[in-house]
Structure formats: structure tokens, C-alpha cells
N, C-alpha and C positions, 0 to 999 in steps of 0.2 A: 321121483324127480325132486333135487334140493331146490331149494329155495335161500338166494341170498338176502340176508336180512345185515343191518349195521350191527357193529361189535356191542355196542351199546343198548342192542333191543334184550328185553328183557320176559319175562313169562308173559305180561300181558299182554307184551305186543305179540309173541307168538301165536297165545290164544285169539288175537283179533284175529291175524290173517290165516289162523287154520278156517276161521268162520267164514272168512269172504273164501272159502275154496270153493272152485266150480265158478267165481265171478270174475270177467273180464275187467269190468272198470266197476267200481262202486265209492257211494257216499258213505264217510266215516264219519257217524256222529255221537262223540261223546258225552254222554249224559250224567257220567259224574260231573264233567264241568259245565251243563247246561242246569244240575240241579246247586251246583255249587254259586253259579252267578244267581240263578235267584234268590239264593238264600241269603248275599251279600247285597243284593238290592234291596230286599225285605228289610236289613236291618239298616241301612243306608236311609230308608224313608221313615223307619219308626212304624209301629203296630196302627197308629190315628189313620193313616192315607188307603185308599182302598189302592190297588195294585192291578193296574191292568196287565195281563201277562199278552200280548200281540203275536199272533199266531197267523197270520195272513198268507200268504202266496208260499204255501204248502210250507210253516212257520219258517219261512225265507229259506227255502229249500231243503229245511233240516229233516221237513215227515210230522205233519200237523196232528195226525194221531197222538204218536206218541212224545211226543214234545208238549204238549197239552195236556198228557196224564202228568208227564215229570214236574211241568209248571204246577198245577195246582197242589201236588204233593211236597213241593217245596217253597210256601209261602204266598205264591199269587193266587187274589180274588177273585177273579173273573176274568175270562179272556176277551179278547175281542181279533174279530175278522175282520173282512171287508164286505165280501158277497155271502149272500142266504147260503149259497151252495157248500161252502166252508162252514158253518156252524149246521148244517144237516149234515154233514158227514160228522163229524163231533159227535153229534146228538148220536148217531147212529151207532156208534162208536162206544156207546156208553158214557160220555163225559156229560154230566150232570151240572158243571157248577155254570154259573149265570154267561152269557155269552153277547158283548154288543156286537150288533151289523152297523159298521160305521159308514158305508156307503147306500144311497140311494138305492130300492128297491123296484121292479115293474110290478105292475096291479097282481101281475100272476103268481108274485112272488109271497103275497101277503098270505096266504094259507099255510103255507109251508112257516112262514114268521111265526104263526098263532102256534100252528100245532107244533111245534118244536122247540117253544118256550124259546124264543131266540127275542133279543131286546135290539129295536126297529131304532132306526135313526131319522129320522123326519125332520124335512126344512119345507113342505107344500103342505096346507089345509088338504089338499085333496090324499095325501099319502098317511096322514094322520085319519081320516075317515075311514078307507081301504082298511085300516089294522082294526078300529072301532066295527066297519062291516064284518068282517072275519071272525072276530071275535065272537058276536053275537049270532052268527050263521053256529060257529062250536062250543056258544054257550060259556064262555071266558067271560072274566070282570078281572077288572085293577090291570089290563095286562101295562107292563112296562117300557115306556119309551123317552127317548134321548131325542131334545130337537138340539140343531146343527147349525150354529151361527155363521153366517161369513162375516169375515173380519178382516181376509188382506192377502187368505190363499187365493180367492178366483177360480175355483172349483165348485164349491158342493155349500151348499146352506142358504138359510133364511138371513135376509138383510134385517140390522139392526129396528129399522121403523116398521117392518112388516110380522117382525115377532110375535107382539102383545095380540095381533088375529090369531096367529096359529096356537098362540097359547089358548085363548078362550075357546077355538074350536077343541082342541083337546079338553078342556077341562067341560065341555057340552055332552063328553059321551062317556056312560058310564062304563064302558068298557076299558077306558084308557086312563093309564098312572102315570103323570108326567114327573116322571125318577130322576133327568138330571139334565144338562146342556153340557156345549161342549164346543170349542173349535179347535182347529188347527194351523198353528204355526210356520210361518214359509222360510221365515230366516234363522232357527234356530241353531241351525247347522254349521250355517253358511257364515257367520260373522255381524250380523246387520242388526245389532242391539236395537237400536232403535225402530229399528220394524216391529222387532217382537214385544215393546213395550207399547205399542203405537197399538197394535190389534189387542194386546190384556186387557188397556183401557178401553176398548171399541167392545170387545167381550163384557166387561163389564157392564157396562151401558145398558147393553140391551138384557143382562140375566136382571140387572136393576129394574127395566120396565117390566120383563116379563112374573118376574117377581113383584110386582105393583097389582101385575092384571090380573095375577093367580091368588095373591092376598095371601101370601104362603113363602116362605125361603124354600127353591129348589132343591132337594136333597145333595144332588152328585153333581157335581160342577168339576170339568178337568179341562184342561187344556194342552198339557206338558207332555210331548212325544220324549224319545229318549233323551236326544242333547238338549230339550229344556228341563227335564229330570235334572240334570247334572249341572246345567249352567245357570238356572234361573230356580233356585229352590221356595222363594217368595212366593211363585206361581206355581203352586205342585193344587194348590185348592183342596177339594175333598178326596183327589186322588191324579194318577198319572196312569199315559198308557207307555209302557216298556216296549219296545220292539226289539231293534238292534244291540243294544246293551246286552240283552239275554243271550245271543247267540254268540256275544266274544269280541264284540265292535265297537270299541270305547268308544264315545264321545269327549271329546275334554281333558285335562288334565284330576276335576275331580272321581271322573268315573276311573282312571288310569290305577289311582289309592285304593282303589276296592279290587284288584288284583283279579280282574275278572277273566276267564278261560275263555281260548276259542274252539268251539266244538264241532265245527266242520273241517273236515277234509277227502279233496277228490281222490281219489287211487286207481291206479292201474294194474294189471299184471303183461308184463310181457308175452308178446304170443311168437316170438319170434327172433332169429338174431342173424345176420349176414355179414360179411368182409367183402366191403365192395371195393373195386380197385381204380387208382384215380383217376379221374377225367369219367366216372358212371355219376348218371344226370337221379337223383334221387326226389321221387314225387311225381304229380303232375304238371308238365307245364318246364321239367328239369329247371326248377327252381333253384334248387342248390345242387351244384355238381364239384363232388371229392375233387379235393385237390393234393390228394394222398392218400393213402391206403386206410379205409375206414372200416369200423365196424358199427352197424348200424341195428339198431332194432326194433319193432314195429310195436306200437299197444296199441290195442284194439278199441281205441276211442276215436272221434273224432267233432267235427263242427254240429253234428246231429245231436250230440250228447250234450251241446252247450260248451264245451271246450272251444276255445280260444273266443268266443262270442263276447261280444262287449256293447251293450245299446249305447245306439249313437243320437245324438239331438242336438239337432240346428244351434251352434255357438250365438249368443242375443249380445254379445258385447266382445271388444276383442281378447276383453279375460277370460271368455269363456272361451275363445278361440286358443289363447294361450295356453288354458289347461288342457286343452284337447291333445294342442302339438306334444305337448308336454310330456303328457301319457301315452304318447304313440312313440316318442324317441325313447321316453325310459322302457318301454317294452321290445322296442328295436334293440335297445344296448343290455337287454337281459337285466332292468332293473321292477322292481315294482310286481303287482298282482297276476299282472297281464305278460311277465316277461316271457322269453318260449326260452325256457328252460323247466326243467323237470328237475326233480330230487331222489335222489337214489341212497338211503341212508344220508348219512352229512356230508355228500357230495352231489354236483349237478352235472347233468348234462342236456347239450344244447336241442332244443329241437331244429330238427332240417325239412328244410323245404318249406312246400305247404300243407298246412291239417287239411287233411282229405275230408271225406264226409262218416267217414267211421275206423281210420288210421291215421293214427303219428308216429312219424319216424323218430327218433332218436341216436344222436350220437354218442356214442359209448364206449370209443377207442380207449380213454385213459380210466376206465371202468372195466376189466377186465374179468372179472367174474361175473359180469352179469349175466342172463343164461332166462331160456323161458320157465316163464312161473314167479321171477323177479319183481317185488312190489315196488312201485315207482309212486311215489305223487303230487300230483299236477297242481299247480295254480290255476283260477278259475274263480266268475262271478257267481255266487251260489247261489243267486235266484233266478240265474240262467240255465241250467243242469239241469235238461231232460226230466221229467218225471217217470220215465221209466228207464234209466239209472235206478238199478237198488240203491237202496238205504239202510246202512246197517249200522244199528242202533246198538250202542258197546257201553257196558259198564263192568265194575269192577264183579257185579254178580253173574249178569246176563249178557247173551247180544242177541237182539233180535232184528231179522231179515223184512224188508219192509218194502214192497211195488207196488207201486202207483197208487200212492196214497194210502193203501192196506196196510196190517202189522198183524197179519196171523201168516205170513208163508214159513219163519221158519223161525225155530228158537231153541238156541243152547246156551248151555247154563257152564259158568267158567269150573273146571275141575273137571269135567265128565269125557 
């Protein structure tokens, strides 16, 4: 069976899609441009800053494995997750370099913190303890931990006046190395300067007391998620944590200069192709019904695999109502991330109907070769995308096959 590809595709792209052969829909993640944006972030921040490389929610759907080998091989210091569960899979994995848990951990979780050398984030005297008991049940000293100030997110941390206790409870057990602080930024993103200069100095404040109570400069102080990386360089401190940036999501116009790659993409292959004739109700619910002689085609994805999925949350102002309308008409009129059109080479075609729970239709009338085994691919939010969606990891060397968070199912080598 052939397979249509664009005029334009070239050996690598062949070699990619001989690898996804055998796969219905899979993630495409480019790790020459995932090793290439960090190497341009590396020198963007200078050799002084430590470099959090953010690997969180399966490294924003790209495959926490092996994104986390590419990261530390090209420039990043240390990673950081969220939850224990994300840096014991690392650990397990063999990823050896230093790892923060940025989020709050349960009592139960603290063993697993110890023995996996994993750096705890603590904003409670009593969660600072927990890592001190652990420690000393396995016989650990100096282990290393980050407290978490709140500042202006409303989430997670130790208040400015409640600090200088957690700090002296930590510096009471000699199990515990208080290595750095840290908060997080709400409006960095978003446009609200003055929020984010409102919590540096509220940050500050309290590293100033805690550092009074400790009689000592904190070592690692950071605050700068990606778009404060890029828009607030004053605030990079002893380091930043990268997230979004790494995977090809500019922030900014200064990250824009740094020519950074996007290294995700969804894919499909065609599993099917029909001529249906006009007035046939296409989907469920005959959502869309031909109003001419169509040709139509099925891929084997649907709402299960995270396709067409978009988290929705309660609009809090009518701007946020307005962005909502907003992005729901440019997706109606086939514009933007969410639009329901597909890509077939450097042409589109529209999606019909509605995405079922593991098929989409496709229109493919003025696309005339298209034929099953046809690689198409989708628009989609990538930290919505299924985790068992493969993931297949491509470089100009290697591509390796990757399920559900694994990286040993399958691996070939480009030439072979």
C-alpha cells in the first residue's frame, strides 16, 4: 500500500513515517528541535544562572523520559516536576541529575522523596519534619530542600511573616539543607506588570527575613517561570525554571529572537475512505449532512485520545468571557489551534460532523489522492493527548517508540 506524502517531504520525513508504521494516531516529537531550544536558552541565560529544565505533566505531553535525558544532555541543570510520582519515574529511568518537587507532598509521599534523592518543596513546619523523619529512619543528612513562598498566586506556600518559623524548624534537624526558595508568578503571562513586581518584592521580603533567621544567604533563589525568563530578566536570581519555552511556545517577542522549534505534533493515518452521496447524514447525531457528493475519510482518533478537547474554566471577568467566545468562533471558522481542520501535506481539509469517541471524519473531496495509510496531522492541546497515544521520539539519528510514559518499546536507527 502507498502512502501519500507532500512533494516537499523529504528522506526524513519518510524515515519518520516508515517508524510510526503499524500506528493509528501517534505524537511526533522532535528532539533535534527540543535539544536545539535548550541549547538556545542555555546561552540566552549565560553559564551563571542554574537552569531549570520543567518536565511536568509527562514534559507537557512530549514523554518525560526522554525529554529529560535530551534536556540534561543539552545544557539544563536540573529538572523539576510537580508530583513525587514524576521524579520516581526519572529516578527509575536512570536520570541521575538533581530533581525539584514543586508541589506539596502527603506524609506518605516522603520516603519515596528520601530515597530517590528527589529535592521536596515545603511551605508547613510539619512537611519540613516528615523529610527530617525519613531521612533519619534511612540514615540521610544534608538532604536538600526548597521552601515555597506565597506571594500573590493563592495556591501553595508559606506566608511572608510565617517564614522565619519554618526556616528555624528546618535549620533544628540535622537531616535537612535548606538549598534555596522560590515562588511563583501569576501574571507573567498574562500582561499585569505590576502584579509581577508587586510579589518580587513580597518575595523578597521574606527571603530577606528568612535569611536574617538562617544567618546565612540562601543559596538558590528563583522565581521566573518561562515568560518571566524572557520578560523580566532583572528577576532570573540564582536561576529560572523553563517549561513552555523548551517545547516550542514562545513567550514574548524576546523568546521569538531565539528562533526556538516546535517539537510536537499529533498524527494520524487514515484508516479508511468513502463517496458519500448528497443528502448522507455524516457522524453521530447527522451533524453534518453532504450537500454534494463527498468524499470522506475516517482516522482512527477521536475525543478519547484528547482530540478536539480543550479545558474549560468559569470566565471571572467579561475578558475572560470574551476570550472564550473568541476562541470558540475562530475554531468554528477553521482558524487557530482548535480549528477542526486537519492538514494533509500543505493542504487542509475540513473536519465533519462530530469527533466521535475514537473517529473523525474528514473531508477530502478536493484532496484526491488521498487513500488509507495517508498521514494527516491534527491540531490539538498537547497536555491533553491521551497518555497512551504513542510517542515517537525522532531525531536526525534515532526514533524511539514510547507508551505510557515508557521508552524501551521500540527503537530504530535512521539508515537501517
Amino acid at each position: 500500500m502507498s502512502v501519500m506524502r507532500p512533494e516537499s517531504a523529504g528522506v526524513e520525513e519518510r524515515q519518520r513515517e516508515e517508524a510510526a508504521r503499524g500506528l493509528g494516531c501517534w505524537v511526533e516529537v522532535d528532539m533535534d528541535a527540543l535539544a536545539h531550544n535548550a541549547r538556545a536558552i542555555r546561552q540566552y541565560l549565560g553559564d551563571e544562572k542554574i537552569f531549570y529544565g520543567v518536565v511536568k505533566a509527562n514534559a507537557y505531553g512530549c514523554g518525560i523520559v526522554e525529554c529529560a535525558r535530551c534536556l540534561v544532555e543539552n545544557g539544563v541543570d536540573r529538572l523539576a516536576v510537580t508530583h513525587v510520582s514524576e521524579g520516581v519515574q526519572l529516578r527509575q529511568s536512570g536520570i541521575d541529575a538533581p530533581i525539584l518537587v514543586m508541589a506539596p507532598f502527603v506524609a506518605e509521599e516522603a520516603s519515596e522523596l528520601v530515597r530517590y534523592d528527589l529535592t521536596a518543596s515545603v511551605s508547613a513546619v510539619e512537611a519540613a519534619l516528615a523529610i527530617a523523619r525519613e531521612g533519619r529512619r534511612q540514615g540521610r543528612r544534608k538532604l536538600p530542600i526548597h521552601i515555597k513562598v506565597e506571594t500573590g498566586l493563592g495556591r501553595t506556600g508559606v506566608f511572608a511573616e510565617e517564614a522565619p518559623s519554618l526556616v528555624a524548624a528546618i535549620l533544628g534537624q540535622d537531616e535537612l539543607y535548606l538549598e534555596g526558595a522560590f515562588t511563583h508568578l501569576a501574571t507573567a503571562a498574562t500582561g499585569d506588570v505590576g502584579h509581577v513586581h508587586r510579589q518580587v518584592a513580597r518575595f523578597r521580603e521574606a527571603v530577606a527575613a528568612m535569611e536574617a533567621c538562617a544567618g546565612a544567604a540562601i543559596p538558590v533563589k528563583h522565581v521566573a517561570n518561562s515568560a518571566a525568563t524572557m520578560a523580566f530578566p532583572q528577576y532570573h536570581f540564582d536561576g529560572v525554571r523553563v517549561g513552555t519555552l523548551l517545547y516550542g511556545q514562545p513567550a514574548g517577542p524576546v523568546a521569538a529572537g531565539l528562533a526556538l522549534r516546535d517539537v510536537w505534533r499529533l498524527k494520524a493515518r487514515v484508516a479508511h475512505v468513502a463517496t458519500l452521496p448528497p443528502g448522507h447524514g455524516v457522524g453521530y447525531g447527522r451533524a453534518f449532512v453532504t450537500g454534494r457528493e463527498t468524499r470522506v475519510a475516517v482516522l482512527p482518533i477521536g475525543y478519547v485520545d484528547g482530540y478536539q478537547l480543550e479545558p474549560v474554566s468559569m470566565p471571572v471577568s467579561l475578558w475572560d468571557l470574551a476570550k472564550v467566545l473568541l476562541k470558540t468562533s475562530a475554531a468554528y471558522f477553521g482558524i487557530g489551534p482548535l480549528a477542526r481542520s486537519v492538514r494533509i501535506g500543505d493542504r487542509r481539509a475540513p473536519v465533519l460532523g462530530k469527533v466521535a469517541m475514537q473517529m473523525t471524519m474528514i473531508d477530502v473531496t478536493a484532496i484526491p489522492d488521498v487513500q488509507p495509510g495517508t498521514v494527516v496531522q491534527l491540531p490539538a492541546r498537547r497536555t491533553v493527548v491521551a497518555l497512551n497515544v504513542p510517542r515517537l521520539h525522532v531525531s536526525a539519528e534515532t526514533t524511539r517508540l514510547s507508551k505510557l510514559g515508557g521508552s524501551q518499546a521500540a527503537e530504530w536507527a535512521a539508515g537501517s
